[in-house]
N, C-alpha and C positions, 0 to 999 in steps of 0.2 A: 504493500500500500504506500504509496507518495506521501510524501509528509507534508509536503508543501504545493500543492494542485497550482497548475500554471493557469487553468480555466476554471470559470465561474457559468454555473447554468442556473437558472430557475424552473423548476420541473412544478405542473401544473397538476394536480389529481386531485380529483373529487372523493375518489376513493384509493382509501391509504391508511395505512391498520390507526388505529385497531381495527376499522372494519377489516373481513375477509374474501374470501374466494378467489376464485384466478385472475381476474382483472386487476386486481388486490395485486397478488403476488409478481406479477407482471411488470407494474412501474414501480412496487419496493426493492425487486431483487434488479433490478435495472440501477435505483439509486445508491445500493449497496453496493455496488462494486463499481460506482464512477471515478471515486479515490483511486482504484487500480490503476486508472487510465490516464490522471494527472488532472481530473476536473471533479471542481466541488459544487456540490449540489447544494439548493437552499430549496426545501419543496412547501410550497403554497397548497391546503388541501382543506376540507372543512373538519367544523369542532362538532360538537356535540350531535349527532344525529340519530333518529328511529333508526331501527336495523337490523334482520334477524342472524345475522351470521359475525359476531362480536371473535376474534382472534386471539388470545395472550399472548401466546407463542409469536408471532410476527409482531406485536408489540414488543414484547423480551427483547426481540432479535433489533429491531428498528434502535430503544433506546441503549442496546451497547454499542453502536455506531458514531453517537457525537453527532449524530448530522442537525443540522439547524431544518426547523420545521414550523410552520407560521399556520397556525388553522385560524381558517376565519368563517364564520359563521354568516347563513343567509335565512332566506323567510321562505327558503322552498319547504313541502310536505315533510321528510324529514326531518327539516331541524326545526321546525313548530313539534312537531309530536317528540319531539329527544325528551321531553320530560315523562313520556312514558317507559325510557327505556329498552330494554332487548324489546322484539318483537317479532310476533310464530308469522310465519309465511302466511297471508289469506290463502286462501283455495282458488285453484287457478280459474274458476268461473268468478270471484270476484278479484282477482287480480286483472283482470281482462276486461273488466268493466271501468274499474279503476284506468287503466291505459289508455283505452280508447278515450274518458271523458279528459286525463291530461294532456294526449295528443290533440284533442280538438281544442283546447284552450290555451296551450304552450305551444309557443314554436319556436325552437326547435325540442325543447324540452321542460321540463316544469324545474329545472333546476339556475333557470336563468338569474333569478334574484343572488344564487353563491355566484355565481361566473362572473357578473357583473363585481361583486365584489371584490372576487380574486385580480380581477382587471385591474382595479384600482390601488391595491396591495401592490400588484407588480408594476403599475405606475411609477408607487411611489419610491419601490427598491433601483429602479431603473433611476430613477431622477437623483439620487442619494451617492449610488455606488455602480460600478462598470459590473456587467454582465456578459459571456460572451455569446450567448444562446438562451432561448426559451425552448421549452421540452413539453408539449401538451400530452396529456394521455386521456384521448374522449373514445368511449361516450363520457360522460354528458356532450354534445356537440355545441352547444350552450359555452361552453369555457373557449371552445375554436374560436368558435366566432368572436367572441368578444377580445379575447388575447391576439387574435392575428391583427386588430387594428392597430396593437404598440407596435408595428413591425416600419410604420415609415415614420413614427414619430421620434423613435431611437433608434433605428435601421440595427437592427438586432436581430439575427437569423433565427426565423420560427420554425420546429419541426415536429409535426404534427405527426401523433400515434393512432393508428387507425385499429381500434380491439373488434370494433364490430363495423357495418357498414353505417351510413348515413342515409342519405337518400333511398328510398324506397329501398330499406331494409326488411331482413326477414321478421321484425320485433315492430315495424310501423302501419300505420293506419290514417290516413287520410279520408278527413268526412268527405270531402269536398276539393274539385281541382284546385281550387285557390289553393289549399292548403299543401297539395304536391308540389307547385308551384314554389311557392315560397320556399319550403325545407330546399328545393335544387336552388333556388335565386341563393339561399341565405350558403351554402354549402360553397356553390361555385368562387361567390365574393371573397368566402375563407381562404379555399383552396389558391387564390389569385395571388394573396397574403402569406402564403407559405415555402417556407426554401426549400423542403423538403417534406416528402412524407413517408411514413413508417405503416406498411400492412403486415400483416400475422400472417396472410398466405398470398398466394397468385390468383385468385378467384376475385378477392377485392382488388386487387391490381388491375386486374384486369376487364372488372368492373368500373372502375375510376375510370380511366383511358378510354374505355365507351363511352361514358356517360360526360366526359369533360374532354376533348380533344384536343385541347390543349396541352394538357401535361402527356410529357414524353416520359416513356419507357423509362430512363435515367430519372425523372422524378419523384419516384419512387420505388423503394429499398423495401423487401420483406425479409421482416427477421420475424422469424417463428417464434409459438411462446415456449418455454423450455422447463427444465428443473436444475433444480439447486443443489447440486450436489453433497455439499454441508448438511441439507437436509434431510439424506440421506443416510450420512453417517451420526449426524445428533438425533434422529427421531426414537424414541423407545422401543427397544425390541417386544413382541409378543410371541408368547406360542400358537401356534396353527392354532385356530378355535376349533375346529372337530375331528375328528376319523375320518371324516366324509370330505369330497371333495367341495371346496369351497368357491364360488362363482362372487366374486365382490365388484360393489360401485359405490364409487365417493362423489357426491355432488349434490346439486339439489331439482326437483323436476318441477323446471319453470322455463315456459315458455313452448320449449320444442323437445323436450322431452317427456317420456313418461313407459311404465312398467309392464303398461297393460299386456300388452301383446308379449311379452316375454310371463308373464304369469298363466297368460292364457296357452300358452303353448307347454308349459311343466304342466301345467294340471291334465292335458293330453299326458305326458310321460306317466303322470303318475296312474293313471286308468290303465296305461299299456302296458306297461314297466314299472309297475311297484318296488321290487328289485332293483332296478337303478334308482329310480326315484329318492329311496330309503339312504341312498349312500352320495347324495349331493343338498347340499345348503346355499341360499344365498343370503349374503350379510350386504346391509347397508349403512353408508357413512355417510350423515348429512340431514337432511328434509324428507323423511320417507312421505309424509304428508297424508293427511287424514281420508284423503278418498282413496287412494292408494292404498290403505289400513282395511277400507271396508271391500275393495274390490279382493282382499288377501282372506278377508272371511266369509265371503262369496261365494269363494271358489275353496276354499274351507284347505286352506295351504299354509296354516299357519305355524305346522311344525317345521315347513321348510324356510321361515324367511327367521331371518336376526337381523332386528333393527338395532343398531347400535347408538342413533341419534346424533345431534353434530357435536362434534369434537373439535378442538384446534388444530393447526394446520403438522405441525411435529407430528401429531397423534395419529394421525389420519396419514400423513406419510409410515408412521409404524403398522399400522394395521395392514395398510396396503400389501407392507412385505409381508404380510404370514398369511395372506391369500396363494389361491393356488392360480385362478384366472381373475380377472379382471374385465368389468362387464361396461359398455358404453352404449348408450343411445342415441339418436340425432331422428327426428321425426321428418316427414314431410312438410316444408311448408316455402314460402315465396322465396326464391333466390336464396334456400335455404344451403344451396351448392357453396357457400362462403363463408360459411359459418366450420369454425376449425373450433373447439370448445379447449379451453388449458388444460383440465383433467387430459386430455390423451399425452400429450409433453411428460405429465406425470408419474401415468402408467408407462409411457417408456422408459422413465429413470428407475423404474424397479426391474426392469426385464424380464417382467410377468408377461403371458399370455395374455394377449388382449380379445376377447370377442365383444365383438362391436354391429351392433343394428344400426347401422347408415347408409343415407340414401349416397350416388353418385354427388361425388363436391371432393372439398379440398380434405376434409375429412378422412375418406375413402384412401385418396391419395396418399395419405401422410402414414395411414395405415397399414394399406401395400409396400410402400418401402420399407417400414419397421420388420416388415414380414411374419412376428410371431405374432400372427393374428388369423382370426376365423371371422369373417367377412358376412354379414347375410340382411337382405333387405329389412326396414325396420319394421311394416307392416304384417309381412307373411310368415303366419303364424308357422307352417307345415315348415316352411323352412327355418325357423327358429328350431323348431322341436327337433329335426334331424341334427342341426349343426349342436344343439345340445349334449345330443348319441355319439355325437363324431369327439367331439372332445371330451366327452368322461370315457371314450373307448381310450385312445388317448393317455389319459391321466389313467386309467387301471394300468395299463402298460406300459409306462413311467416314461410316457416319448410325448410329452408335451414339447413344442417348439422354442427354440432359444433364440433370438435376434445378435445381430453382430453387434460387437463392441464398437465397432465402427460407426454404426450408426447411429448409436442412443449417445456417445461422447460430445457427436455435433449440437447437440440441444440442451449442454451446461448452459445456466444464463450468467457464467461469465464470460464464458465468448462470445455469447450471444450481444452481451454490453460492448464488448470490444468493436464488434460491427458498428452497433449502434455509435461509441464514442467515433469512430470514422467518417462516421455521416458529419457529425459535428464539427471535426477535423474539417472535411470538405467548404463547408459554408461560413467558417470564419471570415471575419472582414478585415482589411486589411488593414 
């Protein structure tokens, strides 16, 4: 680590522990290792807010760093309800109702009251003291936009993190063309605004480049989200939870994901193959979620599922390792082909088998070349159930798949930062 960083950035996140999850872990393990590369960070991100998925561990980890950190508080939904504290996922039929009415009323997001303030934060650090770059990490798209304006007023190289899409994203809803309209006015004015930009895969890149023909192929840099190695070696070890072969997923099931169809295909095994059935478990880390609970007593499956419930992020990287597979989903839905979720970055840094229900996208891709994976469409249940058979045949005869070392090394996120500090490198002013 440099002791003395010859560059100064301001990194932008709205989310940044203690909250959690992979978007989380995305622009913290990014900030954590920018000292490597000889530039310090000062991250601008919010205080107090509602939030179901609260972290320690990435806190622990965040406050033995030293890193300077400024939360400033706004008047979005969050941080009016922070007085209630942790908070349980709604159910995704009112979470969905909830989105659609803040999409019809926010635009670009209902978080614009923090963004505008973080704008003026970094006004005033800018006006104070030299910076040699801003680092946005949205969504919120709300923070872009507002932040890419400081870029002619102190010609300070912007570079924008692109975790999910923007414009007619797989997570948007437009009552009205006004309203598509503007998300692309309000998108494109940013993108005009920025030196560079940063995608998770080629699907959003290559979305961007349609959708804005202006930016050149050189415009933007896809760095994958990755895993931490560190966290790999501090997470607590567990013993295997059963006899049985174990099928685990860490995450939470919002938005475009969900179980159904993998529950509804074991409860076929268990009609057909009791005998197998008997000798495999799945366990869950995160949000199992209350209708997910009742579709589990439905189908009267209750001895095969362990809900573990959510855990912090250490914990849940240890449990991962005393899993035998490792189970992912990605649903159908709009230009859902771009959506890469962090969890899979995850399950590669354990060098678990990965079976995965996703549709063709970046997903898919990322999976294929990890190779120690079992591949099967997310809806078809009949081919859930065989790729089930295929892999406990598999695991009885101790020839589950191993991935190359080769591969899972490219995805530490401190060379992943190392990229990223290059871009930086790149857009210096002179």
């Amino acid at each position: 680590m440099t002791e003395n960083p010859k560059f100064k950035v301001i990194v932008i996140a709205y989310y940044f522990p203690p909250l959690g999850l992979s978007g989380v872990q995305r622009t913290f393990k990014f900030v954590k290792y920018m000292r490597n590369y000889d530039w310090e960070p000062t991250v601008i991100t919010s205080d107090k807010v509602a939030y179901y998925a609260y972290d320690n561990s990435l806190m622990n980890e965040l406050n033995s760093l030293n890193i300077k950190v400024i939360r400033i508080a706004g008047k979005e939904p969050n941080s009016l309800l922070s007085r209630f504290g942790k908070l349980k996922p709604p159910r995704e039929i009112f979470r969905r109702i909830f989105d659609i009415f803040s999409q019809t009323f926010f635009i670009p997001d209902n978080k614009i009251s923090w963004s505008t303030a973080a704008a003026k934060k970094a006004d005033e650090l800018l006006s104070n003291e030299h910076f040699d770059a801003i680092f946005v990490s949205s969504p919120p798209f709300s923070a872009f936009e507002k932040i890419s304006k400081l870029r002619l007023k102190y010609e300070v190289p912007i570079i924008i993190d692109y975790r999910d899409l923007w414009y007619n994203s797989y997570f948007s809803f437009y009552i009205s063309p006004i309203h598509k309209l503007l998300h692309k006015k309000k998108e494109y004015f940013s993108l005009k605004n920025a030196d560079a930009v940063i995608v998770t895969n080629r699907k959003i890149k290559e979305f961007l480049i349609k959708t804005y023909p202006f930016l050149t192929f050189e415009d933007i840099v896809i760095i994958p989200h990755g895993y931490d190695i560190e966290d790999f070696i501090n997470a607590p070890r567990f013993p295997k939870p059963s006899y049985k072969m174990v099928i685990m997923f860490s995450g939470t099931f919002i938005g475009y994901g969900t179980p159904k169809y993998l529950f509804k295909a074991f409860k076929l095994i268990s009609k057909e193959r009791p005998d197998v059935a008997q000798n495999i478990e799945f366990h869950f880390i995160g949000y199992l979620r209350k209708e997910n609970h009742k579709l589990i007593k439905k189908l009267k499956l209750e001895e095969f599922i362990v809900d573990h419930g959510y855990v912090d992020h250490l914990t849940s990287v240890g449990k991962i390792l005393s899993a035998d597979v490792l189970w992912l989903m990605v649903d159908y839905r709009k230009n859902i082909e771009a959506i890469l979720p962090g969890k899979v970055y995850e399950y590669i840094g354990s060098k678990k088998p990965i079976f995965a229900c996703v549709p063709d996208g970046a997903a898919k891709i990322a999976l294929q070349e990890y190779g120690a994976s079992f591949i099967c469409n997310p809806d078809n249940i009949l081919e859930i159930k065989e790729m089930i058979y295929n892999i406990y045949e598999l695991y009885r005869n101790n020839n589950l798949p191993v991935p190359s070392d080769e591969v899972v090394e490219k995805y530490r996120r401190d060379l992943l930062t190392e990229t990223l500090i290059k871009v930086f490198q790149s857009k210096l002013k002179v």
